[in-house]
KEVO-551363 format. One record per residue (C-alpha): x, y, z; residue in one letter; residue number from 0. Coordinates in Angstrom, 3 decimals. Example, Ala and Ser with C-alpha at 12.3 -4.5 7.8 and 13.67 -1.06 7.14 Angstrom:
// KEVO-551363
[[12.300; -4.500; 7.800]; A; 0]
[[13.670; -1.060; 7.140]; S; 1]
***
This chain:
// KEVO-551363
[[115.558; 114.537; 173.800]; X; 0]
[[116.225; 116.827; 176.709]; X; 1]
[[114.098; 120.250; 176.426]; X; 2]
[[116.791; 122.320; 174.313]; X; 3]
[[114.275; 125.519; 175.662]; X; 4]
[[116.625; 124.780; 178.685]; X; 5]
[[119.679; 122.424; 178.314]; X; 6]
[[122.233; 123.017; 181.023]; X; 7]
[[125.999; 121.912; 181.260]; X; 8]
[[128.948; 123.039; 183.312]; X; 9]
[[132.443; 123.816; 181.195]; X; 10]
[[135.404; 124.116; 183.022]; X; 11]
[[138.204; 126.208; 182.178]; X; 12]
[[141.233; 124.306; 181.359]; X; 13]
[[144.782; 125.195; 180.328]; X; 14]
[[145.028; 126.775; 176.502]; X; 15]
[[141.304; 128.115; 176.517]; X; 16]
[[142.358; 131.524; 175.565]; X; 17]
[[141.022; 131.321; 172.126]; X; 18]
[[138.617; 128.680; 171.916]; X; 19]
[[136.377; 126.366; 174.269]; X; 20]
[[134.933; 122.870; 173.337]; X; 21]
[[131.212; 122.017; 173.970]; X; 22]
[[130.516; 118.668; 175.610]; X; 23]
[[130.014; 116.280; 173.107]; X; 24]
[[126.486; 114.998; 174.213]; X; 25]
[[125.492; 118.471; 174.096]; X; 26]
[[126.942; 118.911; 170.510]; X; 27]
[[125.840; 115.891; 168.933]; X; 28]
[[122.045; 116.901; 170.125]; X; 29]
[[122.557; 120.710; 168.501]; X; 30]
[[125.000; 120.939; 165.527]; X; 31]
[[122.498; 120.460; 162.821]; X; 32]
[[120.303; 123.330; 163.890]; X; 33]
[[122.369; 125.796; 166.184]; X; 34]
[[122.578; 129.000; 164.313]; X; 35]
[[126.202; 130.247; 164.067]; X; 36]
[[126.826; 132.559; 165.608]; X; 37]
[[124.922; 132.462; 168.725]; X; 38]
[[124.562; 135.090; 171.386]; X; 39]
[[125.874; 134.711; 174.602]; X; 40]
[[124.558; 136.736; 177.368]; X; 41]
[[125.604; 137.198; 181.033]; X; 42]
[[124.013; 137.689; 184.312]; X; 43]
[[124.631; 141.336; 184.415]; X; 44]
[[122.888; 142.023; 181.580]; X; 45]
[[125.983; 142.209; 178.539]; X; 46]
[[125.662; 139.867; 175.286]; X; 47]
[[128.433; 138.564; 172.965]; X; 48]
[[127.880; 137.140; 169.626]; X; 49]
[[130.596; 134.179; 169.067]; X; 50]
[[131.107; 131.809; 165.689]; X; 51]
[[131.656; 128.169; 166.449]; X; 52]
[[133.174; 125.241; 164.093]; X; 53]
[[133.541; 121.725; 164.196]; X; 54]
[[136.774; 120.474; 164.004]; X; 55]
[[138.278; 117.684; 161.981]; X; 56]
[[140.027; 115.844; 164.889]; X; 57]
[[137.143; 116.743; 167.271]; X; 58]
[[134.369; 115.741; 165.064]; X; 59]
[[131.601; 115.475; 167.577]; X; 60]
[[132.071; 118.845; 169.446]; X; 61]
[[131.142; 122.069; 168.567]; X; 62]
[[134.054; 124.484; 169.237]; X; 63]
[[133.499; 128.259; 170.669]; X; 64]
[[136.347; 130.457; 168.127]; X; 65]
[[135.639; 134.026; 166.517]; X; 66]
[[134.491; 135.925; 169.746]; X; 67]
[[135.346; 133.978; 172.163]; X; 68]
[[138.542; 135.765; 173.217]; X; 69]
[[137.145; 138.986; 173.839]; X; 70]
[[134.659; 137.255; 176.194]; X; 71]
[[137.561; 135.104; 177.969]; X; 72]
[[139.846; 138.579; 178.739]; X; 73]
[[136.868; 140.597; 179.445]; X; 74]
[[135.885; 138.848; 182.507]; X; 75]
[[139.204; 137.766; 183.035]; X; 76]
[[138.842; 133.897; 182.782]; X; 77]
[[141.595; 132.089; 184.393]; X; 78]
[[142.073; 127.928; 185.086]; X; 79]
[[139.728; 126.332; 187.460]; X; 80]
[[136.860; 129.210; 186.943]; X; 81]
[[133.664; 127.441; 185.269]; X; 82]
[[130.715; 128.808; 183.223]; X; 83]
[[127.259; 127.096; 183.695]; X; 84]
[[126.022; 127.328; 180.144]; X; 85]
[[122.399; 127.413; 179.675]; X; 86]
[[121.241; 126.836; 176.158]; X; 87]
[[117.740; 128.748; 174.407]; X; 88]
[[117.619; 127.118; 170.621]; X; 89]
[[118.841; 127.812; 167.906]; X; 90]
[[121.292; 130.320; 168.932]; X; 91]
[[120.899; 131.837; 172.646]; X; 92]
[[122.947; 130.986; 175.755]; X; 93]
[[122.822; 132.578; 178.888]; X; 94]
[[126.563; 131.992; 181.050]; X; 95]
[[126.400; 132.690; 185.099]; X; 96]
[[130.265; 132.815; 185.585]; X; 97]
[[131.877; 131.012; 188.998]; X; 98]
[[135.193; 131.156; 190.339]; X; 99]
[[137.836; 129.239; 191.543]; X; 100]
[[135.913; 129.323; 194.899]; X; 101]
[[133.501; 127.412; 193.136]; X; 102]
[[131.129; 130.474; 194.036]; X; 103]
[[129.179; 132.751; 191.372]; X; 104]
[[130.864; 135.700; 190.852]; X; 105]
[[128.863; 138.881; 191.068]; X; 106]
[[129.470; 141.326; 188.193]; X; 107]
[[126.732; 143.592; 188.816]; X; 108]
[[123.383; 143.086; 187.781]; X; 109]
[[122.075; 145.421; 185.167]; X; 110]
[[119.030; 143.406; 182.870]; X; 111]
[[117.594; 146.884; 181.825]; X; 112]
[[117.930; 146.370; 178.723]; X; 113]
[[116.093; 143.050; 177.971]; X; 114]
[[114.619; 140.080; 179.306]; X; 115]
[[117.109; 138.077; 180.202]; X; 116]
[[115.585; 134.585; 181.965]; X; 117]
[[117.037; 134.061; 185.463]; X; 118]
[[119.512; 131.792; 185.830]; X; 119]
[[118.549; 129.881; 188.190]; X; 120]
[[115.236; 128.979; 187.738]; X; 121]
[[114.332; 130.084; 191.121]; X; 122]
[[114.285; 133.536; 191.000]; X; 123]
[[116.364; 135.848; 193.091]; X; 124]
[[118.875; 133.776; 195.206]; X; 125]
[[121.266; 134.983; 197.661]; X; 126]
[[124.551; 133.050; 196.234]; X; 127]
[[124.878; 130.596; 194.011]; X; 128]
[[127.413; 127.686; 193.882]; X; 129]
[[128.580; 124.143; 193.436]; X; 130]
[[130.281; 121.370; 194.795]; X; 131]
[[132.031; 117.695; 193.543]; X; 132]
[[130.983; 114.783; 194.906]; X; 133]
[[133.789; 113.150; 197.056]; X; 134]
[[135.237; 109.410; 195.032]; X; 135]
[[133.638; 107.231; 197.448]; X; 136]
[[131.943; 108.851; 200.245]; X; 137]
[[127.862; 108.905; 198.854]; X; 138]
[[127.612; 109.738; 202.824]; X; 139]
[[128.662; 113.262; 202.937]; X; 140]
[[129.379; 116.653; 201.287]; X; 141]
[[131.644; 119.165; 201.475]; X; 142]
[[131.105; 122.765; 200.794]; X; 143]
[[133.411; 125.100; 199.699]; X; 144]
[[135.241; 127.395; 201.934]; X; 145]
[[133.914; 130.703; 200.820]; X; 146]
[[129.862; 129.670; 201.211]; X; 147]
[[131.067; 127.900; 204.556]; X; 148]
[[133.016; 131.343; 205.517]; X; 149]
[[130.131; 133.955; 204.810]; X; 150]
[[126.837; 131.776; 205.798]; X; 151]
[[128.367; 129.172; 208.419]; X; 152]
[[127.287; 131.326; 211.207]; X; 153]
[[123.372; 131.658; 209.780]; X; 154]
[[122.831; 128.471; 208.233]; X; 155]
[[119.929; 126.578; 209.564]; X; 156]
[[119.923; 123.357; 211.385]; X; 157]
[[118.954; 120.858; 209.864]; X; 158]
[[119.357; 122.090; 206.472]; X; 159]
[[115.820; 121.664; 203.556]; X; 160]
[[117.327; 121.019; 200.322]; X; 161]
[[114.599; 121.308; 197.860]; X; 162]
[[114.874; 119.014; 194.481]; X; 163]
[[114.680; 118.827; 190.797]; X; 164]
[[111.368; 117.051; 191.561]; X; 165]
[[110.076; 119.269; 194.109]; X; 166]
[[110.540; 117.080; 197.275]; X; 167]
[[112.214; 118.441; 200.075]; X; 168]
[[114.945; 116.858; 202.398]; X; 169]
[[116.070; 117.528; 205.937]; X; 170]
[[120.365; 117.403; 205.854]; X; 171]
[[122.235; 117.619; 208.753]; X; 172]
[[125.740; 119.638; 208.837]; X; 173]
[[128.644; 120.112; 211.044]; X; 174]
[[131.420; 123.007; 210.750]; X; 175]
[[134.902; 120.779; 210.274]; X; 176]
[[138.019; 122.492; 212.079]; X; 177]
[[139.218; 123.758; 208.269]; X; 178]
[[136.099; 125.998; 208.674]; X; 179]
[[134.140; 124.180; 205.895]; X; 180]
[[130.551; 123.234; 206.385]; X; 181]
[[129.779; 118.885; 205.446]; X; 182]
[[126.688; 117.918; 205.011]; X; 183]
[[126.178; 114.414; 206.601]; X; 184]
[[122.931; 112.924; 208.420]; X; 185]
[[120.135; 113.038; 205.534]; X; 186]
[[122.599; 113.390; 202.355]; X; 187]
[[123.118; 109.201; 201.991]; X; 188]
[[119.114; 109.372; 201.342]; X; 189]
[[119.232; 112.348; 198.738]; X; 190]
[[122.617; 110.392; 197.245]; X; 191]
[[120.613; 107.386; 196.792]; X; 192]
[[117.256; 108.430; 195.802]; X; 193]
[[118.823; 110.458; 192.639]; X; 194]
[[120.911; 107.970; 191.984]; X; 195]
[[124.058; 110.068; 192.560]; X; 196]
[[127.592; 109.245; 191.417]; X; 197]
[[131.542; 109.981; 192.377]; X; 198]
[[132.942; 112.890; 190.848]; X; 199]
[[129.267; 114.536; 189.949]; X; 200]
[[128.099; 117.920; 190.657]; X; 201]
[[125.520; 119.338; 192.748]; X; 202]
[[124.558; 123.037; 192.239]; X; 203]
[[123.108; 124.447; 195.040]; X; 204]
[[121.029; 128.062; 195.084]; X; 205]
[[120.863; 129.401; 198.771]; X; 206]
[[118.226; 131.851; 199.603]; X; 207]
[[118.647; 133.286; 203.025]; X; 208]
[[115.224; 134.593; 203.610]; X; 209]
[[113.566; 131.480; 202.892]; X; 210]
[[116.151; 129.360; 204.730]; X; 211]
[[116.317; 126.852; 202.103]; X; 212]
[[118.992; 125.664; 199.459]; X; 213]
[[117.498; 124.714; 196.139]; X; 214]
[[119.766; 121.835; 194.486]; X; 215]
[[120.222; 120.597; 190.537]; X; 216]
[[122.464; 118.032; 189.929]; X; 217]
[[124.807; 117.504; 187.007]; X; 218]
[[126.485; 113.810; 185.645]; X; 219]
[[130.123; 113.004; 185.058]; X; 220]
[[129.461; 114.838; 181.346]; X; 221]
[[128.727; 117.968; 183.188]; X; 222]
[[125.200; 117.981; 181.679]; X; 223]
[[122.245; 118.566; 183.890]; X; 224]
[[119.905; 115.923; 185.102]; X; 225]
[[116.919; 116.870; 183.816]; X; 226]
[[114.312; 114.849; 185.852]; X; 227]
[[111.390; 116.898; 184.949]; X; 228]
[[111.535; 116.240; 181.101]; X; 229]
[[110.606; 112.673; 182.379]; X; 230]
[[107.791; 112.537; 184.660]; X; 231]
[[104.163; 112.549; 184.327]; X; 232]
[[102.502; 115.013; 186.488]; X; 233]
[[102.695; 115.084; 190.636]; X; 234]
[[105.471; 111.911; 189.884]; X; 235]
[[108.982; 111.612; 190.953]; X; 236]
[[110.723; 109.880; 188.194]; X; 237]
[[114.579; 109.611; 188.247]; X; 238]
[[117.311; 108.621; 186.264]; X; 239]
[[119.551; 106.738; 187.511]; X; 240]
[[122.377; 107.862; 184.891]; X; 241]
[[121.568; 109.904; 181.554]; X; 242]
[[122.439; 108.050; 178.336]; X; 243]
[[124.288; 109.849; 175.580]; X; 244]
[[123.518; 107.946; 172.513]; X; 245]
[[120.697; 110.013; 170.674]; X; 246]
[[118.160; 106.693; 170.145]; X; 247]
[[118.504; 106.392; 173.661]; X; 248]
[[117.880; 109.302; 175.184]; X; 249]
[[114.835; 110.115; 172.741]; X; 250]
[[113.136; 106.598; 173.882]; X; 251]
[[114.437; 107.728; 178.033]; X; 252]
[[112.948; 110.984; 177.447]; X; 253]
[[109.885; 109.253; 175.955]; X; 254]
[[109.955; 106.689; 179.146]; X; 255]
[[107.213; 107.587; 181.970]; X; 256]
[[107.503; 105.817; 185.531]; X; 257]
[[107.416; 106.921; 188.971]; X; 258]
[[110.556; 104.757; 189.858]; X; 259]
[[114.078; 105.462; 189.104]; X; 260]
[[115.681; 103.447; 185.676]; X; 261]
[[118.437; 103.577; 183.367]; X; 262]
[[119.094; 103.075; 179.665]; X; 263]
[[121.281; 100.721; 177.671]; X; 264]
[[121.675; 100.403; 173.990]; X; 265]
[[122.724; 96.971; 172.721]; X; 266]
[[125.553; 97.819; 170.699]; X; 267]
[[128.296; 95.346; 172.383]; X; 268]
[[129.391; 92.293; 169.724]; X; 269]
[[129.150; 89.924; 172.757]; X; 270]
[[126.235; 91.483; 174.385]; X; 271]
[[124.424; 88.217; 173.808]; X; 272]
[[126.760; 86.307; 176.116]; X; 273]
[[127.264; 89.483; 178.953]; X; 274]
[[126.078; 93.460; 178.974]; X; 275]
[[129.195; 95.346; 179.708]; X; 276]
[[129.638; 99.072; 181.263]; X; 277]
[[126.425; 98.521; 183.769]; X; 278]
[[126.939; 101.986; 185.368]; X; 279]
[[126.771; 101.187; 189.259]; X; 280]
[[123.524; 100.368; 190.775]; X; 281]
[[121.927; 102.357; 193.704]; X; 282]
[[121.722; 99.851; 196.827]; X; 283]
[[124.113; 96.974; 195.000]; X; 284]
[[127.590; 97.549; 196.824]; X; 285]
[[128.986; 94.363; 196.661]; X; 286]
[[128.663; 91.433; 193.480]; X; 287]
[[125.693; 90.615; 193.743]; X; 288]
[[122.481; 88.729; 191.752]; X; 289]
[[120.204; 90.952; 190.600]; X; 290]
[[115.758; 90.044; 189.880]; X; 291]
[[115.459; 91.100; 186.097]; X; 292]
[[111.991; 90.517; 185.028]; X; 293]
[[109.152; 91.231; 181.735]; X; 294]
[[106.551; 89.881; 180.337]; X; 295]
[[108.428; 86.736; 178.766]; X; 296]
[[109.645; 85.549; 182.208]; X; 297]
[[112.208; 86.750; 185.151]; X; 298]
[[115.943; 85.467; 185.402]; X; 299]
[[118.667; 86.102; 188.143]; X; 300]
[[121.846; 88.259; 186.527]; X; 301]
[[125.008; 87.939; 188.412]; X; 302]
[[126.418; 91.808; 188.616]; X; 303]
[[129.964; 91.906; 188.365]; X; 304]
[[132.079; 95.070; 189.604]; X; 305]
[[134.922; 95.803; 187.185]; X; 306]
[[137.905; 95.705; 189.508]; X; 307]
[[139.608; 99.394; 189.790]; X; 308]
[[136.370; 101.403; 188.025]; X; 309]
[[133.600; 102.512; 188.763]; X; 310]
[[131.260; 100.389; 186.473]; X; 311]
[[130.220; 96.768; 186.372]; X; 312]
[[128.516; 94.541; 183.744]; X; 313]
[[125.662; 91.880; 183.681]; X; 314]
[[127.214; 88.395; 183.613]; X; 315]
[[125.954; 85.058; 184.648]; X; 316]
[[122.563; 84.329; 183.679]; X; 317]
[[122.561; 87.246; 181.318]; X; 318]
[[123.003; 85.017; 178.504]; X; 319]
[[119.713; 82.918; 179.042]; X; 320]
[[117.816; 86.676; 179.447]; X; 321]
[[119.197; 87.857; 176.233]; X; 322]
[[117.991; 84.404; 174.238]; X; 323]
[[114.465; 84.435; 175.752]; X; 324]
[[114.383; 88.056; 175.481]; X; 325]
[[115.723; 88.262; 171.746]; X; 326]
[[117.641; 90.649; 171.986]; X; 327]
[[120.330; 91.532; 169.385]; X; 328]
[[122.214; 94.481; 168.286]; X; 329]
[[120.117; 97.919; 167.724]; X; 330]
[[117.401; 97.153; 170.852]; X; 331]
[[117.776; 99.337; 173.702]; X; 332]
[[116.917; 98.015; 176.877]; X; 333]
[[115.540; 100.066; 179.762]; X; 334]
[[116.105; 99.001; 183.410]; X; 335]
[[113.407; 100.342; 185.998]; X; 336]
[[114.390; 99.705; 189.066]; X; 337]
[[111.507; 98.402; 191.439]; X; 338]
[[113.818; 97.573; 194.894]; X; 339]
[[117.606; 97.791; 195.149]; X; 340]
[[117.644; 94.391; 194.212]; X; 341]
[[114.863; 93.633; 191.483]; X; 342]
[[114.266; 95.563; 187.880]; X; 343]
[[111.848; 95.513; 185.369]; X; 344]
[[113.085; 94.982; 181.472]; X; 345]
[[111.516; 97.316; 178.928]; X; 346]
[[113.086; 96.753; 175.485]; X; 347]
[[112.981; 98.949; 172.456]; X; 348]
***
């Protein structure tokens, strides 16, 4: 499973938050057996809050923030469209850095005096802190938001580093649009594809002026953090290409080592025999295409089918003959390690 010593997730505030605030269910279904309740919650100027937490009936698989939690929403005067990057400490710590609807940290005040609070990011002391959505399809280009664009336009650097979860470093071009907001372009494409990026994402981006650099973590459409790290073998660049959520499946991708990027599927579909639906999209395969799939009881060619309207596809034609040589039936979980855009290696569990 991901390291819990440092599990992060976004949570947006939504209407009717006032007096309680859901956890993601991924995160939940990893922590409810062992989170201590109540759990402290401390800030990035130094104040804690101790908040209960339940599990409701008709929300079964999320943990739900109550008794507490509506002192901490008025005291630093939450409002829709602020969010809180949560990162969790087991069994019961979380530190919260709080951003506004400029999708910029806000700056309370720093005041750790009284403790040892772990910095939030993990590179140290940052000038400004921030995120931004990925764009439904454009994997081409980013947009910053207006406030970062407004206060650092004029001293960015050209091209831009971006330094990665895995340590490597890429050069990004940007332009200044007439709106006044900075868009990454020449560069970004390779970063998009390389992580295997994905519409509606986020990327979280620390700036620090005196270095000249942005430092970048990247988050999935469940707002949890990519945690590329957790799965590579020393000096290797190991990516996933989309983080499962079923808990057999992420403990055998968080058990997986390899240099090249892969993702995880559980067999769980009652026709998954015949085709593999909800094939997340692959990196490099824009159109229908066939696919190399290949192990150590032979290689077939799998059609891959785009659902029409969404963003997902499956695994049809020639599937079928794979999953008969292969064996496969319900309760294996395949992984997928991508070798070139076009050709993937089967590991199956």
């Amino acid at each position: 499973m991901p390291a819990l010593a440092d599990f992060r997730f976004f949570n947006f505030i939504i209407p009717n938050m006032e007096n309680q605030i859901r956890m993601p269910p991924t995160f939940s279904n990893l922590v409810r057996e062992n989170m201590s309740n109540r759990v402290e919650i401390s800030t990035t100027n130094g104040q804690s809050w101790s908040i209960s937490w339940v599990v409701e009936e008709e929300h079964p698989h999320q943990i739900v923030f109550t008794g507490g939690w509506r002192a901490f929403y008025e005291h630093y005067h939450l409002r829709i469209g602020a969010m809180l990057l949560l990162s969790y400490h087991q069994p019961k710590f979380f530190y919260v850095a709080l951003h506004g609807t400029s999708f910029c940290e806000i700056n309370y005040g720093k005041n750790l005096r009284n403790g040892s609070l772990p910095a939030i990011p993990a590179h140290g002391n940052y000038t400004v802190q921030f995120f931004a959505i990925m764009l439904v399809n454009n994997p081409d280009t980013l947009m910053l938001p207006p406030r970062f664009s407004r206060d650092y336009g004029q001293s960015l650097p050209r091209p831009l580093t971006l330094t990665t979860p895995t340590g490597q470093r890429h050069r990004v071009g940007w332009n200044m649009e007439l709106n006044g907001r900075i868009v990454l372009h020449g560069g970004w494409d390779a970063v998009w594809e390389h992580y295997g990026l994905r519409d509606e994402w986020l990327v979280l981006f620390h700036y620090h002026d005196i270095q000249n650099t942005m430092y970048v973590m990247f988050f999935n459409c469940h707002t949890i953090k990519i945690n590329y790290l957790a799965h590579a073998g020393p000096r290797t660049d190991c990516t996933f290409i989309s983080y499962p959520t079923a808990p057999r499946s992420m403990h055998i991708a968080d058990g997986f080592r390899s240099t090249n990027p892969f993702f995880v599927k559980p067999i769980v579909h009652r026709l998954a025999s015949r085709f593999l639906p909800n094939v997340l999209p692959l990196p490099g395969v824009y159109e229908d295409s066939p696919i190399s799939i290949t192990n150590e009881r032979g290689a077939w060619t799998v059609q891959y089918t785009h659902y029409v309207g969404r963003t997902n596809g499956c695994f049809g034609v020639g599937w079928s003959t794979l999953a008969t040589a292969c064996q496969l039936r319900h309760g294996h979980v395949c992984v997928f390690e991508r070798l070139v855009p076009q050709d993937y290696q089967l590991h199956i569990y």
